[in-house]
C-alpha positions as CSV (number, residue, x, y, z in Angstrom):
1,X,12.9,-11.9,13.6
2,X,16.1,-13.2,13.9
3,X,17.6,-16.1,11.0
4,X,16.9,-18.9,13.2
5,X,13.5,-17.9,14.8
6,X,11.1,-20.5,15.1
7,X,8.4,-19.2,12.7
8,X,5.1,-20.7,11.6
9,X,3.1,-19.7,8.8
10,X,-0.7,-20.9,9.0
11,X,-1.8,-21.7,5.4
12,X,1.4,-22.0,3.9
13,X,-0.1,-23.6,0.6
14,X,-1.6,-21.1,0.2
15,X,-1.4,-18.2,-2.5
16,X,-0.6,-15.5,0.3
17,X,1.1,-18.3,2.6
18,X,3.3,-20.0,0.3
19,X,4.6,-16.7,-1.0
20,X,5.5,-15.4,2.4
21,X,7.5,-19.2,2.9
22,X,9.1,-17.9,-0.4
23,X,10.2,-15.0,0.9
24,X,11.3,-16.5,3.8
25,X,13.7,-18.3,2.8
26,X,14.9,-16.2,0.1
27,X,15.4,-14.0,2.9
28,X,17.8,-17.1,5.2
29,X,15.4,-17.8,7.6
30,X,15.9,-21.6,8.4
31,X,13.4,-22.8,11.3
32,X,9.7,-22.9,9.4
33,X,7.6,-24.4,10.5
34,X,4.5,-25.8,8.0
35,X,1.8,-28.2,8.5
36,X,-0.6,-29.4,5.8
37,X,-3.8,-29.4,6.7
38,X,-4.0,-33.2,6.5
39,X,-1.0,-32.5,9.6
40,X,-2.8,-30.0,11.4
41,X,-6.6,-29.0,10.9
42,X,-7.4,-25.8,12.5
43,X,-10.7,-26.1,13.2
44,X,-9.6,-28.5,15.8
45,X,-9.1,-26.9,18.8
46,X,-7.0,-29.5,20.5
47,X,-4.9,-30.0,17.8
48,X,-4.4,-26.6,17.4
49,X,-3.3,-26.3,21.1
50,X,-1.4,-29.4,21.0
51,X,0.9,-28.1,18.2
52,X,1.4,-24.8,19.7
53,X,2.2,-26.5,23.3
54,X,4.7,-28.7,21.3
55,X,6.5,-26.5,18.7
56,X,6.2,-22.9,20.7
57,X,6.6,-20.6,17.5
58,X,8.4,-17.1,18.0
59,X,6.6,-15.7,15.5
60,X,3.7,-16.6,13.6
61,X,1.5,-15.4,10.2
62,X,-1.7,-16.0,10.0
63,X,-2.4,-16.6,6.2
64,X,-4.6,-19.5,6.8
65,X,-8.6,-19.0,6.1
66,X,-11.4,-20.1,3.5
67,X,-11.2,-17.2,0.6
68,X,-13.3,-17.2,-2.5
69,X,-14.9,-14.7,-5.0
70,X,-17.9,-13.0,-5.4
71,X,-19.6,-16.7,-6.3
72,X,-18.1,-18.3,-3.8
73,X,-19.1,-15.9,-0.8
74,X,-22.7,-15.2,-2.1
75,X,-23.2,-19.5,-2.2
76,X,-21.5,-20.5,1.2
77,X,-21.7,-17.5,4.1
78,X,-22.4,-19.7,6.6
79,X,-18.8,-21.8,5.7
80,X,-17.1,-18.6,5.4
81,X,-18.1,-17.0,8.8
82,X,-17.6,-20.4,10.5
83,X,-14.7,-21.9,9.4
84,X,-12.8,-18.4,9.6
85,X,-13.7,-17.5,13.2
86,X,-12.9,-21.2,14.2
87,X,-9.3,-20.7,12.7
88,X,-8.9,-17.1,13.8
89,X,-9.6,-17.9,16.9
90,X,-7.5,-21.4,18.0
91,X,-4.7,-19.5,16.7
92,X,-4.9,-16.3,18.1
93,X,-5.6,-17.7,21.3
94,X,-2.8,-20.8,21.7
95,X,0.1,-17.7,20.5
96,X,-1.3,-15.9,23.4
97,X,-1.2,-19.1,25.8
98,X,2.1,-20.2,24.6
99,X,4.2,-16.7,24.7
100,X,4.8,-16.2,20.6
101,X,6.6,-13.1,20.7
102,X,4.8,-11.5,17.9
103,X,1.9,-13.3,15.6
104,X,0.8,-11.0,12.1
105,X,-2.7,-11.5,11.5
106,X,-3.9,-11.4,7.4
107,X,-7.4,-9.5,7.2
108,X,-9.0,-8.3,3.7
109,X,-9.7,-5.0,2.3
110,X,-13.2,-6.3,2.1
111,X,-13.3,-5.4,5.9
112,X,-14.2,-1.5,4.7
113,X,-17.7,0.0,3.9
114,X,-18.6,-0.8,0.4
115,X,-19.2,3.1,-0.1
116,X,-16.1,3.6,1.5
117,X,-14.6,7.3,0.8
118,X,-11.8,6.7,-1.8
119,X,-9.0,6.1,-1.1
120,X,-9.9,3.9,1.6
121,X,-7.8,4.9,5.0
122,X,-7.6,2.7,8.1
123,X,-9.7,4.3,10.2
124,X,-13.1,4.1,7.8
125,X,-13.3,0.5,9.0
126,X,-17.0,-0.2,10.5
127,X,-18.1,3.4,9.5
128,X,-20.9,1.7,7.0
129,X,-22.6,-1.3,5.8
130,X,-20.6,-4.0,3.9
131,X,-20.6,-5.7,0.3
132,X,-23.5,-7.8,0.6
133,X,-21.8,-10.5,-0.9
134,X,-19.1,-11.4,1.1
135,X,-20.2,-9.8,4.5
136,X,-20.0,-13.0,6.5
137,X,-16.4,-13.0,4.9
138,X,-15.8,-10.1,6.2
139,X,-17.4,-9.8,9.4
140,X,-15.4,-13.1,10.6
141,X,-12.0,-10.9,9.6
142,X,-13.4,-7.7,11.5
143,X,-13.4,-10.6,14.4
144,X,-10.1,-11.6,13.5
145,X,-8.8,-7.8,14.0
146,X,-10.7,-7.1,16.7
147,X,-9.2,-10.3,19.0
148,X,-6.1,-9.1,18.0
149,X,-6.4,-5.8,19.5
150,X,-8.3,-7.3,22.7
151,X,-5.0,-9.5,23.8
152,X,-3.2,-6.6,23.4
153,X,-5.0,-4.6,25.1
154,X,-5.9,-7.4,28.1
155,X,-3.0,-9.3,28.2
156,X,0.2,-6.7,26.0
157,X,0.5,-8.9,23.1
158,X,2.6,-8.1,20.2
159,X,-0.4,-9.0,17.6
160,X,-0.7,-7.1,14.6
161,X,-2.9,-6.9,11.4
162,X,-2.3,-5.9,8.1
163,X,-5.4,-5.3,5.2
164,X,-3.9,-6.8,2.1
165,X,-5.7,-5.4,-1.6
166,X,-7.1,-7.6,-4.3
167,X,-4.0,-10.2,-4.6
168,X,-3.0,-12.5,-7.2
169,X,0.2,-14.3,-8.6
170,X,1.6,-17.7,-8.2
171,X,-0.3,-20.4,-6.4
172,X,-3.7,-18.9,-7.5
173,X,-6.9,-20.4,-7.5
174,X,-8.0,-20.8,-11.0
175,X,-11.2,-22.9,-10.2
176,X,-14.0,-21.0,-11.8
177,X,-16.5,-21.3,-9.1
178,X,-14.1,-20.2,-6.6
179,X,-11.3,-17.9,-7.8
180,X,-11.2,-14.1,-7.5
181,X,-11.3,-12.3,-10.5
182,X,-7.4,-12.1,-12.2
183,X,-7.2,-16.0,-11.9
184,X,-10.7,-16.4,-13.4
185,X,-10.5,-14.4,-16.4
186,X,-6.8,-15.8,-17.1
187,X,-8.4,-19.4,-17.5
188,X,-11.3,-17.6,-19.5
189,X,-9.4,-16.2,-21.7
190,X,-7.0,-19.1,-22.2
191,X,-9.6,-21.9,-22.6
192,X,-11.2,-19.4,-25.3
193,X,-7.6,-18.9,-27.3
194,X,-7.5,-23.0,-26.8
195,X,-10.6,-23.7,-27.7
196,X,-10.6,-21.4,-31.1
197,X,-14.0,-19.4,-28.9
198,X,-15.0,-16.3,-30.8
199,X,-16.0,-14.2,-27.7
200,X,-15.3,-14.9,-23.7
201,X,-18.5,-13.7,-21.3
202,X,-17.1,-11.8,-18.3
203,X,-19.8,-10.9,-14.8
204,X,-20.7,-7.3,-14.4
205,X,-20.4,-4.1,-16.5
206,X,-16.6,-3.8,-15.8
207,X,-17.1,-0.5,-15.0
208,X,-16.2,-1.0,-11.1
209,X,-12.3,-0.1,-10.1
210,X,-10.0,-2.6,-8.5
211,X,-6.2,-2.3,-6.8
212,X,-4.3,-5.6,-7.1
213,X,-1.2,-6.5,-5.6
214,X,1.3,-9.2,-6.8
215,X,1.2,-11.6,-3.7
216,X,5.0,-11.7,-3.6
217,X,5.2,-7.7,-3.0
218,X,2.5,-8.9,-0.2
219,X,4.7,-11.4,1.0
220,X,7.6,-8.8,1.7
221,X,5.1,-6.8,2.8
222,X,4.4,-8.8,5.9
223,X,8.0,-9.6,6.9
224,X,8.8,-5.6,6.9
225,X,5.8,-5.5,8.8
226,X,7.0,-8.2,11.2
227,X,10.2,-6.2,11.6
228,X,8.9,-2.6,11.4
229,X,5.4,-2.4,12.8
230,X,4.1,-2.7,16.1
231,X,0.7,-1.0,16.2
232,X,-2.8,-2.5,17.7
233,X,-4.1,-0.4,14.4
234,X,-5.2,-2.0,11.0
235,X,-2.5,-1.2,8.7
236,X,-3.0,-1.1,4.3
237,X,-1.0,-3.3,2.4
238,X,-1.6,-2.0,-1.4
239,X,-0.2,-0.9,-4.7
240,X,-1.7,2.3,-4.2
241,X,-3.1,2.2,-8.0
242,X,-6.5,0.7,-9.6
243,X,-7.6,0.1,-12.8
244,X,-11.0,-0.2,-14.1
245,X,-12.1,-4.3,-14.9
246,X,-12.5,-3.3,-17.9
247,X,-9.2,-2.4,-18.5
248,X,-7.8,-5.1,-16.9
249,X,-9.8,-7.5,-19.1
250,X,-8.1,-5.9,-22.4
251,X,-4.5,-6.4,-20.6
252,X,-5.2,-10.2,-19.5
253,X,-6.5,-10.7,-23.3
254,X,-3.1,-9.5,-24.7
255,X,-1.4,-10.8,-22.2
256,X,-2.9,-14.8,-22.9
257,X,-3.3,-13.9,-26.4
258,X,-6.8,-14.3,-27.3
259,X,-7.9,-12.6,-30.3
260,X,-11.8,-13.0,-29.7
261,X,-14.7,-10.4,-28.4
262,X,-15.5,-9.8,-24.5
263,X,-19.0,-9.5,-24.2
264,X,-20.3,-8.5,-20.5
265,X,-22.9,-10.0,-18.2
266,X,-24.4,-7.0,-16.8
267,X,-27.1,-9.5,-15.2
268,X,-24.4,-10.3,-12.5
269,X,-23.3,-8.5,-9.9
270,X,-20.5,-5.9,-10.1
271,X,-20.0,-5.6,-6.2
272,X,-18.0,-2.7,-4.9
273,X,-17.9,0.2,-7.2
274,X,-14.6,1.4,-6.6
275,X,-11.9,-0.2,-3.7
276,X,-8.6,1.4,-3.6
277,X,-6.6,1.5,-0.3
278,X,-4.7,4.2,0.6
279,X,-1.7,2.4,1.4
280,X,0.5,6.2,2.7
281,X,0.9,4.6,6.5
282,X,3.3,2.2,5.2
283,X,4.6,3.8,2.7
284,X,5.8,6.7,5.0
285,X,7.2,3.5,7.5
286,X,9.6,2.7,4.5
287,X,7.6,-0.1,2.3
288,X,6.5,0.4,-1.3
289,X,5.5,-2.3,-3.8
290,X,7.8,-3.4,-6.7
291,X,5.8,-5.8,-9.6
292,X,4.1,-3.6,-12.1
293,X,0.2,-5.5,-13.0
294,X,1.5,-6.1,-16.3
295,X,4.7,-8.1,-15.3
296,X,2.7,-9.9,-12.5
297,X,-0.2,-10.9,-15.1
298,X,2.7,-12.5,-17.4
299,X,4.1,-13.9,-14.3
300,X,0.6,-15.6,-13.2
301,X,-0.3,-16.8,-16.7
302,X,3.2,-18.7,-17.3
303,X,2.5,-20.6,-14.0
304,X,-1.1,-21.3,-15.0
305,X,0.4,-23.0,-18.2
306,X,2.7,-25.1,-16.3
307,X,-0.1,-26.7,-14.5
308,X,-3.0,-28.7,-16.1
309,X,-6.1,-27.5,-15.3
């Protein structure tokens, strides 16, 4: 990409799409390109072609799509398969009908087999069943890959796709019905320490493993990508490092400051036992993540007092 490419980034209000704008211009790129999606709704096909036909991007990230936690998946599969595919889709196609030079499509590690050998390498994807709970999720962003590779292979786009871990960091969803887990347990935990609560309830046993991934690191991860990569294959995006939820429940309790009990609901699902990427294809291509969990968390939690929730 050169500093003046025109470059649009679908969903950039979005945690991974605002930080990848961030990084952006950090990095002196000057010709963005962002719609809101009162400006552009993407599950409107004509729109979608009308904008692409208009602006003719250079390069485009795909950060756009409907995300959510375990909650969230298990309640609305039928919104997350739909709405997903729909923006996959008008996108993918109209950068292949109007020449972008190179588009990098987001996916999820939630892609893999939820009994996935450990650490989980690119090629394990669709060599078992899925999480249950967000499969629809999941399936839609197998799609997602899988169109990518098909205009490459049809018509020799330059479309890629990078599997990001478990992000979080500024922009976060903190909406308890909808957030992933860091967000949700740092409003937990704060509301608690506000409210003077002697214990917090957390889902599961905490006993499952999770890698996260500051979304910032993510961020730069996809513009090296952009730069670096340009592979039909799935490539990791990760820290390379997990940590048990229980763990990361005892840091996020320092970290906010709450001096109560956590008391786990082990009537609610845990989901994937263990989900750690192994993230050595783009390590070896030069990339390696920078925030340590513990400065991110402190990171996350200043921004989530700044806002009122």
């Amino acid at each position: 990409m050169k500093k003046n490419s025109k470059i649009y980034i679908a969903g950039h209000l979005g945690l991974v799409g605002s930080a990848i704008v961030r990084k952006l211009k950090d990095g002196g790129y000057t010709n963005l390109i962002l719609r809101t999606r009162q400006e552009l709704d993407l599950l409107n096909s004509v729109a979608v072609a009308d904008f692409f036909k208009t602006e003719k991007p250079d390069f485009v990230f795909l950060a756009a799509a409907k995300v959510g936690g375990i909650m969230a998946n298990k309640t609305y599969p039928a919104d997350f398969i739909n709405e997903n595919l729909v923006i996959e889709m008008n996108i993918i196609r109209n950068a292949f009908l109007n020449k972008v030079e190179k588009l990098l499509f987001l996916g999820s590690s939630c892609i893999y087999p939820k009994f996935s050998s450990q650490p989980i390498k690119e090629e394990y994807l669709l060599t078992g069943e899925l999480e249950p709970t967000n499969k629809a999720y999941a399936l839609a962003k197998i799609a997602g890959i899988v169109a990518c590779q098909s205009y490459n292979q049809q018509h020799g786009t330059n479309f890629i796709s990078a599997m990001p871990t478990n992000l979080y960091g500024l922009n976060d969803n903190f909406d308890l019905e909808t957030s992933h887990v860091i967000p949700a347990m740092i409003r937990k935990f704060h509301e608690a320490k506000v409210m003077d609560q002697e214990s917090v309830i957390l889902w599961g046993t905490g006993k499952p493993s999770r890698e996260f991934l500051y979304v910032d690191d993510l961020a730069d991860a996809c513009i090296f990508l952009m730069d670096n990569y340009d592979d039909s294959e799935i490539i990791n995006i990760g820290s390379g490092e997990d940590i048990p939820l229980k763990e990361l429940a005892g840091i996020i309790k320092d970290v906010v400051g709450f001096k109560g009990k956590i008391v786990w609901d082990i009537s609610k699902p845990d989901g994937t036992p263990k989900k750690l990427l192994d993230v050595s294809k783009i390590n070896n291509l030069g990339w390696k993540y920078k925030v340590k969990l513990v400065d991110g968390l402190k990171m996350t939690y200043e921004q989530f007092k700044r806002k009122d929730y």
